[in-house]
Each structure stands twice: as structure tokens, then as C-alpha cells.
C-alpha positions as CSV (number, residue, x, y, z in Angstrom):
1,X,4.0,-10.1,6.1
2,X,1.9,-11.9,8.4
3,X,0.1,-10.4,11.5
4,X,2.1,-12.1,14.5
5,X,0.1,-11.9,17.8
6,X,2.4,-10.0,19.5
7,X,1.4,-7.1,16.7
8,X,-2.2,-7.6,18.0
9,X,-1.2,-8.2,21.6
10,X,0.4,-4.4,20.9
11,X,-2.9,-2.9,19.5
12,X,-5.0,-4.1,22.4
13,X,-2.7,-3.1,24.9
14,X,-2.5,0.5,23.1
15,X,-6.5,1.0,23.4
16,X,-7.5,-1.4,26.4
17,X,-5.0,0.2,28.9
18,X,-4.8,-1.4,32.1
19,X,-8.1,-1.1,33.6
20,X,-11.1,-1.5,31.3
21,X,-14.3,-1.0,33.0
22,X,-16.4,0.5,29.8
23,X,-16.6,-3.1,27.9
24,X,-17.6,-4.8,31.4
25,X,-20.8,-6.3,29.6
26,X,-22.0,-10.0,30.5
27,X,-23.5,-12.2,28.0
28,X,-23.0,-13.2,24.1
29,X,-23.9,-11.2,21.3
30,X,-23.1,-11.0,17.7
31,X,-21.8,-7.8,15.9
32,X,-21.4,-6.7,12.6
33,X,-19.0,-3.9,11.2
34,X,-20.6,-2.1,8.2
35,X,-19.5,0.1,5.1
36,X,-21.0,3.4,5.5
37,X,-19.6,5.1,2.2
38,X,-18.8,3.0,-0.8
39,X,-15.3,1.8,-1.1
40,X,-12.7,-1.6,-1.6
41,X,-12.8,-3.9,1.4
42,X,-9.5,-4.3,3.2
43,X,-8.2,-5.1,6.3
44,X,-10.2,-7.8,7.3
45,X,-7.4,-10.7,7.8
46,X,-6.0,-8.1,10.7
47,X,-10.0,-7.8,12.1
48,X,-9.8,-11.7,11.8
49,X,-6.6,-11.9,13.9
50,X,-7.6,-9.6,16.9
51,X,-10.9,-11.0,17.3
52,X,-9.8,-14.5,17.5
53,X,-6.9,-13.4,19.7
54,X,-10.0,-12.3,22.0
55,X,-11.3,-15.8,21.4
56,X,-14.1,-13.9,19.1
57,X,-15.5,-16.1,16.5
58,X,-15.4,-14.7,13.2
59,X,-18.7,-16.0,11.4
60,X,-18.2,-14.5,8.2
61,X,-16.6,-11.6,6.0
62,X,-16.6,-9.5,2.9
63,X,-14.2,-10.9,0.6
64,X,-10.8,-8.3,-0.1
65,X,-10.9,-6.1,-2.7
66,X,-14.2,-6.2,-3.2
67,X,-16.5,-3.2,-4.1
68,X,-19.1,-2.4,-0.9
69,X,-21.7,0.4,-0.8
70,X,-22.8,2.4,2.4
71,X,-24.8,-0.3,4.4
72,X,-23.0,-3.7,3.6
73,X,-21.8,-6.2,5.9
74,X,-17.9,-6.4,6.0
75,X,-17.7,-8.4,8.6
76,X,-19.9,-10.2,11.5
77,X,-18.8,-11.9,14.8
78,X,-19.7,-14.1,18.1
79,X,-18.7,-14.5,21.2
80,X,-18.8,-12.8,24.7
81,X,-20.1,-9.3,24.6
82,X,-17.4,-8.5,26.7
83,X,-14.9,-9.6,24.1
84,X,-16.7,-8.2,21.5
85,X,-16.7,-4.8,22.6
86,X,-13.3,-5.0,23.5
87,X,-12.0,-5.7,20.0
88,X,-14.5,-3.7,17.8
89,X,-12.8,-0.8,17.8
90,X,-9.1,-1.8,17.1
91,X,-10.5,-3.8,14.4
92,X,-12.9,-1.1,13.1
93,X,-9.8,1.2,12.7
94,X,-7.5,-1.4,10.8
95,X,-10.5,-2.3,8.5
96,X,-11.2,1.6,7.6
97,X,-7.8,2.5,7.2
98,X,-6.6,-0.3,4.9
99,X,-10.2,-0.1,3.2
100,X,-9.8,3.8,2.8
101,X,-5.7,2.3,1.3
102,X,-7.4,0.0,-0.9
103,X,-10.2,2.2,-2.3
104,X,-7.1,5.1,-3.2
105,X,-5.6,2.4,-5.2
106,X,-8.7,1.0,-7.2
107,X,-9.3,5.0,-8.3
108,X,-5.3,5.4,-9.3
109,X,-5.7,1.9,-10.9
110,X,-9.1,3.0,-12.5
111,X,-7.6,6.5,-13.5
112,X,-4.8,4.5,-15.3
113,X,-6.5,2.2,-17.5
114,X,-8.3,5.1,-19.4
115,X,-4.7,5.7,-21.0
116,X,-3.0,2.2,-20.7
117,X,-3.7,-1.7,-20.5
118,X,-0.4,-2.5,-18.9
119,X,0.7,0.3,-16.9
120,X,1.1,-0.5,-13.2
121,X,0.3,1.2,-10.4
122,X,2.5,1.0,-7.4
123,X,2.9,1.9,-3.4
124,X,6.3,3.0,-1.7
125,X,7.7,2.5,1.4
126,X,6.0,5.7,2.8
127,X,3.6,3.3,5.3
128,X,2.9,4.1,8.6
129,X,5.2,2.3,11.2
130,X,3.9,-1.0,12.3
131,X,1.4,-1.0,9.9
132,X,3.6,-1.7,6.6
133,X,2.2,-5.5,6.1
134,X,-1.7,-4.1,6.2
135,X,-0.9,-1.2,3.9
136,X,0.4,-2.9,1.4
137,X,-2.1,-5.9,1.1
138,X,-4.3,-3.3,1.1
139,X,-3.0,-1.5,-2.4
140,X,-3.0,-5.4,-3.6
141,X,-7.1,-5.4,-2.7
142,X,-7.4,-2.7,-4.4
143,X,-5.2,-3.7,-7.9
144,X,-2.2,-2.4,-6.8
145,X,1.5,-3.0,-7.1
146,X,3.6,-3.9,-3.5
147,X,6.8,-2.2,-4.8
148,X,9.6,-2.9,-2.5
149,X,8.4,-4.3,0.9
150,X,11.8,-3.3,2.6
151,X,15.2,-2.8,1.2
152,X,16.2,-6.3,0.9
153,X,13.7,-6.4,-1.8
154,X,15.6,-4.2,-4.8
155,X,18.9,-1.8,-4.7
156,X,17.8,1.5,-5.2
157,X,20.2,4.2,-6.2
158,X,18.9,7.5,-5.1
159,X,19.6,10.9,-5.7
160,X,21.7,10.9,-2.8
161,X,24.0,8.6,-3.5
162,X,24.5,10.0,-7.1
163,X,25.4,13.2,-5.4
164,X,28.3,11.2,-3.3
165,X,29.4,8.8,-5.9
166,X,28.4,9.9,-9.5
167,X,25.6,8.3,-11.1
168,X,28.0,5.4,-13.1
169,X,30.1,5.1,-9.9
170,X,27.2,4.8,-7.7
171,X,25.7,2.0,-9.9
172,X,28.9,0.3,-10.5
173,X,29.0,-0.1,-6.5
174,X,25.7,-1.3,-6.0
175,X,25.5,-3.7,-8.6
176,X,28.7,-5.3,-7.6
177,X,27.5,-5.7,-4.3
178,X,24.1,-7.0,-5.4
179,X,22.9,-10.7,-5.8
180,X,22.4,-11.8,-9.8
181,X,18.6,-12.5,-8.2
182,X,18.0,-8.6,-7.2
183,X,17.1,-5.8,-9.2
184,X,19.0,-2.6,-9.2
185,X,16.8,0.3,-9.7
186,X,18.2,4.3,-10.6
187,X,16.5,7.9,-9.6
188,X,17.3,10.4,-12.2
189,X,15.6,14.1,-12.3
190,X,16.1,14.6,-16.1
191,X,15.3,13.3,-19.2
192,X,18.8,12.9,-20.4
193,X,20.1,11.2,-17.5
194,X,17.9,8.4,-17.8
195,X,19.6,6.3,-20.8
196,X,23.0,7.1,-18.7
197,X,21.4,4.7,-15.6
198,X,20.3,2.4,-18.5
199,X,23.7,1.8,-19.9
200,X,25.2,1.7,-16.7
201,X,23.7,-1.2,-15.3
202,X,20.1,-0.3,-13.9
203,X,17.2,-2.5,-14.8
204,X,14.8,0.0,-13.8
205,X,14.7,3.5,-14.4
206,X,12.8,6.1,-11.6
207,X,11.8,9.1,-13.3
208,X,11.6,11.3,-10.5
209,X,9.5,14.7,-10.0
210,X,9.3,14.8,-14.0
211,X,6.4,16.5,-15.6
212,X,4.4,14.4,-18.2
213,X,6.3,15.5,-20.6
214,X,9.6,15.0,-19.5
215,X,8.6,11.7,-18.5
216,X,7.4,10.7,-22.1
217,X,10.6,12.3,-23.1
218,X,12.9,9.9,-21.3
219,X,10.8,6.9,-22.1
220,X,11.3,7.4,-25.5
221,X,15.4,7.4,-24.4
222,X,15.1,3.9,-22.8
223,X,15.4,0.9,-24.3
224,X,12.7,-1.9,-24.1
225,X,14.8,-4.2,-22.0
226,X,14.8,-1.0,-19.2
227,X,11.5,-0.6,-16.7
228,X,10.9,3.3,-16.3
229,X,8.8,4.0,-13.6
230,X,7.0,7.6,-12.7
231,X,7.6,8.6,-9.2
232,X,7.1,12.3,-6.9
233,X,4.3,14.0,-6.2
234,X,1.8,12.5,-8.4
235,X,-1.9,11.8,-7.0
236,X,-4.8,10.1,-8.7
237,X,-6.0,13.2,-11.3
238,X,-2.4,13.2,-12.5
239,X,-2.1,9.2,-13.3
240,X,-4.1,9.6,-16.9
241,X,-1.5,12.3,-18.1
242,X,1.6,9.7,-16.6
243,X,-0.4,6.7,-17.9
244,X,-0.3,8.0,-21.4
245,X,3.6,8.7,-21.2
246,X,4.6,5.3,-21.8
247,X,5.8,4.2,-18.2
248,X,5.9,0.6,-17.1
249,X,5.1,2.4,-13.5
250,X,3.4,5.1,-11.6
251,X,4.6,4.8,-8.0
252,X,2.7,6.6,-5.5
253,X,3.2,7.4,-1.8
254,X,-0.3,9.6,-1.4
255,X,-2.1,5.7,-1.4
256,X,-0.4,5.2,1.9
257,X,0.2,8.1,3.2
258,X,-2.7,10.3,2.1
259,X,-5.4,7.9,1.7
260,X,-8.7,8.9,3.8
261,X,-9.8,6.2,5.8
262,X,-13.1,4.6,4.5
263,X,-16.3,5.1,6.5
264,X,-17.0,1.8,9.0
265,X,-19.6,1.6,11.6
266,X,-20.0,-1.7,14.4
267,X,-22.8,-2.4,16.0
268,X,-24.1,-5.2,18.0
């Protein structure tokens, strides 16, 4: 997903307005935004973008998904002070929110690999509207998983459409409709229902709102051929007890929707 200008045309008009007298500063200057907590770097390709839209030069940058401690450099720029100061704090904001995204995901990521080598750990498509492309980068930075990026990406049969349909029916329907290059995924809520999606056609398995246990339980129901993935409700001090369950995935919509923003300062 890659940041058009119209996106950034969008963000400046949102915080300039239509009459910007505070930023009316003559000269050049440099700035520099700065980590004031530890965290993962993010963000920075969308700082990139609305500075250069603003004809800022971007001089150099942290490199994403790095770790950073309260006082380095993420990024530093040139240009007009005018322009400068018109663009730090748009920028500032995208660069603290994915960086808060990415540093969510490194401690889920971190949590999981106590328990498990392999076990992935993935976003959802709970993003904030607009910002979907920056979100998900961000879980990448920070060792995470994409999931689906819309729902062109995988057919997934949810709980609703096993109430309409059935869960065999509502497969059957899907997977007849589906391309031999796309995935067809299955919610189930029990144990017992989760070899029933297998043998009906679902490549991967969502064990939804399951405890640990009941997870481990349909895991050991799946064959190896099947993905099972973890899903509902589950935040980063739950991922070790998950981890240990067996799943090929723990998908999480807390690292978008939850995540506290990281810490950034600017200053010229």
C-alpha cells in the first residue's frame, strides 16, 4: 500500500486549515524528531512522504524496525523553516503512532518466542480508516504478520455466515466461488467444530474466543496440512499461554487498535 500524495495532500489539509499564520517563520533550519521512550521505529516512509511533499529535504533516518531509546534521532530534515514547521507535526503523529504499532508487535512477537520458534504473530483488519497501509507496515517493523490487507486477500467464513448457511454449506459456497490461488479460512467457537471446517474445505482454521486450553484441544483435532490460528480477545500477557498451544497463529487486533502511541518529540 503505498502513500499516494493525495493521502498526504489530505493530512495537511486536515491540520493546516485554510489560514496558517503560526508557522509564518522566514529562513532555513534543520529539525530533528526524537524518541523519548524506548520503542520500534515506524512510520518514517509516511514522515518521508509529507515532508518532501512540502519540498522538505529528508537528510537522514532511523532505519524501520529498529530498537531506539529515549533520546535518539529518528529522523532529521532541511529546508524552509516555514516548511518545516508546517510538516512536523503531521509527521510526528504518523511516526508515534505506527512506532507505538510496531513496538506492540515486537513485545507480542517477543512474548511468543519464549513458548515457540515458529508461531506467528499476526494483525487484523481492525486499523484505523485511512491509515490501514501505515499500520500494517508497522506490525511488519516490528516482526509481525500482515494478515489479510482487505478481503480480496483470503475468503473468510465467519460465524455469521455459519449461522445463515451451516458451516459445510457456507464453505461449500465460498470455496466454489473462490480462485484455486486464494485461501479460504473458517471461524469456529469450539473445539469440535474445528476438524468439521478441516474436512470441509478450509485451509485455515480460526479458533475464535477459545481459552488456551480449548485451543490446544482443537489443535490436536487438525491435521498438519490445516493452519489453525488463535484469534479474540487476546493481548500480549496471554500470547505465551496461546504460543504454547500449538497454533500456527495468534492474530491480534489490540496491536492496531490498542497500541499506545510511542513517545516523539521535534525540535529545530
Amino acid at each position: 500500500m503505498p502513500i499516494e500524495q493525495s493521502q498526504v495532500e489530505r493530512w495537511l489539509r486536515e491540520d493546516l486549515g485554510h489560514h496558517d499564520v503560526t508557522n509564518d517563520v522566514p529562513g532555513e533550519t534543520t529539525g530533528r524528531l526524537v524518541a523519548t521512550e524506548p520503542g520500534v521505529a515506524a512510520g518514517l516512509d509516511a514522515a518521508r512522504a509529507v515532508f518532501e511533499y512540502l519540498g522538505v529535504e529528508l537528510a537522514d533516518a532511523a532505519e524501520v524496525g529498529t530498537r531506539v531509546e529515549a533520546g535518539d534521532r529518528l529522523l532529521r530534515v532541511e529546508g524552509t523553516a516555514r516548511d518545516v514547521l508546517r510538516g512536523e507535526r503531521v509527521a510526528a503523529n504518523l511516526v508515534g503512532h505506527a512506532s507505538g504499532v510496531a513496538t506492540a508487535t515486537r513485545a507480542a512477537v517477543d512474548a511468543a518466542r519464549r513458548e515457540s520458534d515458529s508461531v506467528a504473530i499476526a494483525a487484523t483488519r481492525k486499523t484505523t480508516p485511512g491509515l490501514r497501509g501505515i499500520e500494517k507496515r508497522a506490525v511488519v517493523a516490528g516482526g509481525g504478520d500482515t494478515h489479510r490487507l482487505d478481503l480480496s486477500h483470503m475468503v473468510m467464513v465467519k460465524e455469521n455466515h455459519v449461522a445463515e448457511l451451516g458451516l459445510e454449506a457456507a464453505i461449500a459456497r465460498f470455496r466454489d466461488r473462490t480462485s484455486f490461488a486464494t485461501k479460504l479460512e473458517c471461524e469456529v467457537e469450539t473445539p469440535a467444530d474445528a476438524p468439521r471446517a478441516a474436512d470441509a474445505g478450509a485451509d485455515i482454521v480460526l479458533l475464535d474466543n477459545m481459552s488456551p486450553d480449548e485451543t490446544a484441544r482443537a489443535v490436536d483435532l487438525l491435521d498438519d496440512e490445516t493452519l489453525a490460528e488463535a484469534s479474540g480477545g487476546i493481548g500480549i500477557d496471554d500470547v505465551p499461554a496461546y504460543a504454547a498451544t500449538g497454533v500456527d497463529v495468534i492474530s491480534m487486533g489490540s496491536l492496531t487498535h490498542s497500541a499506545e502511541q510511542l513517545d516523539v518529540s521535534f525540535r529545530v
